[in-house]
N, C-alpha and C positions, 0 to 999 in steps of 0.2 A: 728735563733735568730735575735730579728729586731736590725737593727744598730743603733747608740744611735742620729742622724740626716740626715735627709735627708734636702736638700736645693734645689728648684723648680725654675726655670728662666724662664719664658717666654719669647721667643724672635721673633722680626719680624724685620725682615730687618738690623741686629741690629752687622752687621760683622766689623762695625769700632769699636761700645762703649763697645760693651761684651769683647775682648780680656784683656783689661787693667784691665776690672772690676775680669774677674776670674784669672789674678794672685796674684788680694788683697785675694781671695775667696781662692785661695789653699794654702794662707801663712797660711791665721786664721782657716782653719780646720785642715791641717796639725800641728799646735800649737795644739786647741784644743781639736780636734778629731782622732788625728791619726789614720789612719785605722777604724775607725770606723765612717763611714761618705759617702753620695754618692750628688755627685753633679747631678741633670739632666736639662739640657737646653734643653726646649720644643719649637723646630721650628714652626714655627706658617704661615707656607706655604709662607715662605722668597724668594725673586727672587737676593740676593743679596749673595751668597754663608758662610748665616748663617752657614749653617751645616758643609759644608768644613772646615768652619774655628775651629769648635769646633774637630770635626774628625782629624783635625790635630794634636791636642793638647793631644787626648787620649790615645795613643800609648804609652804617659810617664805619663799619670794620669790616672791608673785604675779607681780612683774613677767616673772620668764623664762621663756622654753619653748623647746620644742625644736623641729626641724622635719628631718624623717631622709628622706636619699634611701637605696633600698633597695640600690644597687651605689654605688659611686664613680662619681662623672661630672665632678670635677674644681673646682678652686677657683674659676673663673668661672660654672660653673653653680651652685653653693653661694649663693656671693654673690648671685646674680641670685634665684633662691628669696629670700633673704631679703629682699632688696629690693622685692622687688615685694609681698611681704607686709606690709613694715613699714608702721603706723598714723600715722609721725610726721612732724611739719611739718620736722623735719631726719634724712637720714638717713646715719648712719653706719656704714661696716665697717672690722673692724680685725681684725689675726691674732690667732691665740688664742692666742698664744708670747708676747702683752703686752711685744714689742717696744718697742712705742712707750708711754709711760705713758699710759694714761687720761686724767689732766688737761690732757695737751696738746689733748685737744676743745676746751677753752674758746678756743684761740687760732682754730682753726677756725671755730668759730661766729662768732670777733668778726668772722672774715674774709666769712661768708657773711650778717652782719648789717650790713654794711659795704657788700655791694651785689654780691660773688660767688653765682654759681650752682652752683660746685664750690671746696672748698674743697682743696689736695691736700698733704698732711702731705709734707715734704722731707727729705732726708738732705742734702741736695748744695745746697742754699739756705743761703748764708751769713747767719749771725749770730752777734753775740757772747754771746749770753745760751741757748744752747741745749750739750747735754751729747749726745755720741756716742763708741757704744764700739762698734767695727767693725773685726772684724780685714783684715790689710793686702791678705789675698788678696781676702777679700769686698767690701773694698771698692772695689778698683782691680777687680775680673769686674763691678761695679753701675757702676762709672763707665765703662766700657768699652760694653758694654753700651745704657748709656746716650744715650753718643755715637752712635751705630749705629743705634739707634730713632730718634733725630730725625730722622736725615740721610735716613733709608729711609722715613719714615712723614710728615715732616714737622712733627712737634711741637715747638713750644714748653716745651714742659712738662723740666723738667731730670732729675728723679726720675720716672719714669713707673711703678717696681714698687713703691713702698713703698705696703703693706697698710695704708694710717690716710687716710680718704678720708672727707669729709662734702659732703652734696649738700644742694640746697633739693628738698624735695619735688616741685616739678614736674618740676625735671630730672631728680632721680633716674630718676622714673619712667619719663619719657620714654628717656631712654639705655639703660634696662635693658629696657624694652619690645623696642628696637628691637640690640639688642647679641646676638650670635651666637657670640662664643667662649665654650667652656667650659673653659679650661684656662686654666694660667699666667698667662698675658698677654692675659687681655682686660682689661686695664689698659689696654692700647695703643689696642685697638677702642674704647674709653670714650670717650678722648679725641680721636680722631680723629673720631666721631659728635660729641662735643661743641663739635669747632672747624665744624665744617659745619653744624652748626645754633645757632652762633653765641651758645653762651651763654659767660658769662664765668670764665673760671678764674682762680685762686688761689693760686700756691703759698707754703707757708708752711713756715718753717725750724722741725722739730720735736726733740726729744731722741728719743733712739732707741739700743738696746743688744743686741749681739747677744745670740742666746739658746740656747744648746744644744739637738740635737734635731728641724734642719728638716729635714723629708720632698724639698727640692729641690737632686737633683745637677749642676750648671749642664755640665758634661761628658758626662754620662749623656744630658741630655736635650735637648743642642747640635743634634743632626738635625731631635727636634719641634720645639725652639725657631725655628731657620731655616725651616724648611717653611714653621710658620705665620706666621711674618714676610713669608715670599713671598706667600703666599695671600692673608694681609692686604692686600698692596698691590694686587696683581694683579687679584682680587677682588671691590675695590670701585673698582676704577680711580684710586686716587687714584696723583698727580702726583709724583713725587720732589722737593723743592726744599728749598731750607736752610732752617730751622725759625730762629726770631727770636726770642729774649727777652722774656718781656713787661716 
């Protein structure tokens, strides 16, 4: 019988920031999930004794484990490993910088209990009851950014990179079965699969704080970034047109 969440971490390198982050992670499943619930952090071919440090931790948390690729292949290949492993009727991934807090799942779930088939955590979705701390350059390179995915790719979707994402089981699978980037941005490939096969998306205005310590230089890696925005489109043929609100 599937467990009623599973929760997906991709990690690389990431043996200082994950620890603190998965004891917020086993207060709020523990609260809400008890025993019914599996955590998995996906090693993403770490030189810094990522896996050690989760292996230490599971001897008193059945719930978690690990799951290690033996080179780097990139944070959409991570996330897809976990995903297609995870056991549960929701499934979630989030970064292991514990950007977004944990409890903001519950708003996710009410979204995908509500009648969503992807639930997708927002920075840039107004609300007044949500808390963001985002410095001014990173914010206005995610909204920029942002703009530029729609218009190229056609999505709806306003936030397309934030790491705090809950699927319903079928879709997940379905998306990540069929989902081809391993880098960056198959955040984009996600949702672009997900409008063409017509399931329902969600976005939901989440709290969110930057975090010292991210492995991504938006300047450094401007060439990969466009290429595969090309390719994306190219690719799979899809139509350039103005992406609409939901």
């Amino acid at each position: 019988m599937p467990l009623a969440i599973s929760l997906i971490i991709p990690a690389y390198n990431e043996s200082q920031r994950l620890p603190p982050y998965l004891d917020c992670v086993r207060r709020h499943f523990d609260e809400h999930y008890a025993g019914d619930y599996e955590v998995i952090v996906v090693d993403d071919g770490s030189c810094d004794g990522t896996s050690d440090v989760v292996e230490s931790l599971e001897a008193d948390w059945p719930e978690l484990s690990v799951m290690r690729h033996p080179v780097n292949r990139g944070k959409g290949a991570a996330v897809r490993t976990g995903m297609l492993a995870g056991g549960g009727d929701l499934l979630l991934f989030a970064d292991a910088d514990g950007a977004t807090p944990i409890g903001q799942e519950r708003k996710l779930a009410d979204a995908i209990r509500a009648g969503a088939d992807l639930a997708i955590g927002s920075r840039l979705a107004t609300s007044t009851d949500v808390t963001r701390r985002r410095s001014f350059t990173r914010g206005l390179t995610g909204r920029l950014f942002a703009v530029a995915a729609r218009w190229w790719l056609g999505i709806s979707v306003r936030d397309t990179q934030c790491g705090f994402k809950l699927f319903r089981r079928e879709a997940g699978r379905e998306l990540f079965s069929k989902s081809e980037e391993s880098g960056y941005l198959f955040d984009l490939e996600l949702l672009v699969l997900a409008g063409r096969l017509n399931h329902r998306i969600v976005e939901v205005p989440i709290d969110w704080s930057d975090v010292p310590g991210s492995h991504l230089s938006p300047l450094k890696e401007l060439p990969s970034i466009l290429s595969t925005l090309w390719r994306m489109r190219v690719g799979r043929g899809l139509p350039r047109r103005s992406p609409t609100n939901p």
